[in-house]
C-alpha positions as CSV (number, residue, x, y, z in Angstrom):
1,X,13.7,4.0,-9.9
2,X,14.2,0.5,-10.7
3,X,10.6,-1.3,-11.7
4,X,9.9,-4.6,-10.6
5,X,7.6,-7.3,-10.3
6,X,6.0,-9.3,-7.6
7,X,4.0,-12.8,-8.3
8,X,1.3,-12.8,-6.3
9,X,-1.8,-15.3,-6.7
10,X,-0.5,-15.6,-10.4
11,X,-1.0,-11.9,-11.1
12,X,1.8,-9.1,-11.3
13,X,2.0,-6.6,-8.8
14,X,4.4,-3.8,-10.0
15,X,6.5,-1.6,-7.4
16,X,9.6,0.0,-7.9
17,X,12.8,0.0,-5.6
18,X,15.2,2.3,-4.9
19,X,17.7,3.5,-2.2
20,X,19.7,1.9,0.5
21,X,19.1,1.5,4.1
22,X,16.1,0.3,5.7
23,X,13.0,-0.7,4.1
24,X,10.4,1.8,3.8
25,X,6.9,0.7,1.7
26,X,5.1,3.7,0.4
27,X,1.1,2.2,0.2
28,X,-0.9,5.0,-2.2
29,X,-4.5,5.8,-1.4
30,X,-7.3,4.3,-2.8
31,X,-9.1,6.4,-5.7
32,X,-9.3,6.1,-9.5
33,X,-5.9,6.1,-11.3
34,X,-4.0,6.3,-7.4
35,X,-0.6,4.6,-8.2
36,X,2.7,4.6,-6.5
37,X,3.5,8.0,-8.1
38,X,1.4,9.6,-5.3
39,X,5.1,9.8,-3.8
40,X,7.0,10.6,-6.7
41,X,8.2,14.2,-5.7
42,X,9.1,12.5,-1.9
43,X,11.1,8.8,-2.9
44,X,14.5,10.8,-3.9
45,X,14.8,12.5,-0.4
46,X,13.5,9.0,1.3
47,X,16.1,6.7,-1.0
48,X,19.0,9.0,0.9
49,X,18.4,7.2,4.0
50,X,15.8,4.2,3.1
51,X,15.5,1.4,0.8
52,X,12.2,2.6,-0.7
53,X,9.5,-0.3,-2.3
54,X,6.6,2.1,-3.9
55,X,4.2,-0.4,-4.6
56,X,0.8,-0.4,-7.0
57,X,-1.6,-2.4,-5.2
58,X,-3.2,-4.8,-7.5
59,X,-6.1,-3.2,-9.6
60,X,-3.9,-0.2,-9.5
61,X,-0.9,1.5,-11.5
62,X,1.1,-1.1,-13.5
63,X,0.0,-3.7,-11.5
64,X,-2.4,-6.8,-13.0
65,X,-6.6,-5.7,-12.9
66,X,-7.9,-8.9,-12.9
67,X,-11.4,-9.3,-13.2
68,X,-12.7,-9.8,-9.3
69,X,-14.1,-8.0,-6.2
70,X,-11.3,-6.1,-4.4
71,X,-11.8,-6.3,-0.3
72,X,-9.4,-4.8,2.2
73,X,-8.6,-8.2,3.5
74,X,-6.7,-9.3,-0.3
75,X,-4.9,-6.1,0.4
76,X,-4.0,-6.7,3.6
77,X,-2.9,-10.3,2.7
78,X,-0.8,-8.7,-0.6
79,X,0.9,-6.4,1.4
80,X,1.9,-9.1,4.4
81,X,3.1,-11.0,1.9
82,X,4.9,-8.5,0.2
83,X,6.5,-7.6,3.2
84,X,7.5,-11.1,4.5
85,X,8.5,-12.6,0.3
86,X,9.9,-9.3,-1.0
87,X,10.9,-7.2,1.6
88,X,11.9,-9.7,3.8
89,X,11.1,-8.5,7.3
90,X,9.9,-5.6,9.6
91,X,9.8,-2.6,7.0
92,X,8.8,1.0,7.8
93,X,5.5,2.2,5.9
94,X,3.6,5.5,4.9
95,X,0.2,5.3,3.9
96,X,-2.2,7.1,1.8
97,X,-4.6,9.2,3.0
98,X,-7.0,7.0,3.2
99,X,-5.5,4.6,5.2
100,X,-3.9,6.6,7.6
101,X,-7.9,8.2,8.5
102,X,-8.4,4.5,9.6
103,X,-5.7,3.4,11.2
104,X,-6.3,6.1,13.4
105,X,-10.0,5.7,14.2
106,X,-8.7,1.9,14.6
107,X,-6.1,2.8,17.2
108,X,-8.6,5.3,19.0
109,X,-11.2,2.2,19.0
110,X,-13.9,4.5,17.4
111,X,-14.0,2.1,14.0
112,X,-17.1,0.0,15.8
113,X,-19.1,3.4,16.4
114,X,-18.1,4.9,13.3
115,X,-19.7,2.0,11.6
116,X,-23.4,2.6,13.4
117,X,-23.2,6.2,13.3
118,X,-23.1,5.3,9.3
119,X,-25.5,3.1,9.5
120,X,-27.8,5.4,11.2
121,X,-27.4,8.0,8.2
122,X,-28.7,5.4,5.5
């Protein structure tokens, strides 16, 4: 696979690129030493029929650490600006784990009773 960089906010934010097709963007999970290679053993098959961007957020893989507080929101912004600078349009993704749990309390509209029932427990 073919490493590249991305400038974003004056930090580096490694993914690599391979394939042909559509654009797919393969976002790993969020854990200690998560990287793009979570999908290393699946980017071959997907690069047959998809132009594959595995990226590593920033803070994770090869990408800059810079010394700051991480929030879902600069990830949010990194990726729609990956997507819109890099990419350059619609793109398919697969998530991490991690991810995909909320986006699917999100789309069931359970996030807001999720949060209380949490709450409650502390």
């Amino acid at each position: 696979m073919a490493s590249h960089f991305f400038s974003w906010r004056k930090h580096d934010v490694h993914y690599e690129k391979r394939g042909l097709g559509d654009p797919l963007l393969l976002v790993h999970n969020l854990y200690p030493g998560a990287s793009h290679e979570e999908f290393e053993h699946n980017i071959s098959e997907l690069a047959h029929h998809y132009t594959v961007y595995a990226i590593d957020l920033l803070g994770f893989g090869q990408s800059d650490a810079p010394w700051m507080n991480y929030t879902t929101g600069q990830y949010v912004t990194l990726l729609r600006d990956f997507i819109e600078q890099e990419i350059g349009g619609k793109t398919h993704v697969i998530l991490g784990g991690f991810f995909r749990v909320f986006l699917t309390l999100a789309e069931a509209q359970q996030i807001d009773r999720v949060n209380r029932e949490m709450m409650r427990e502390f």
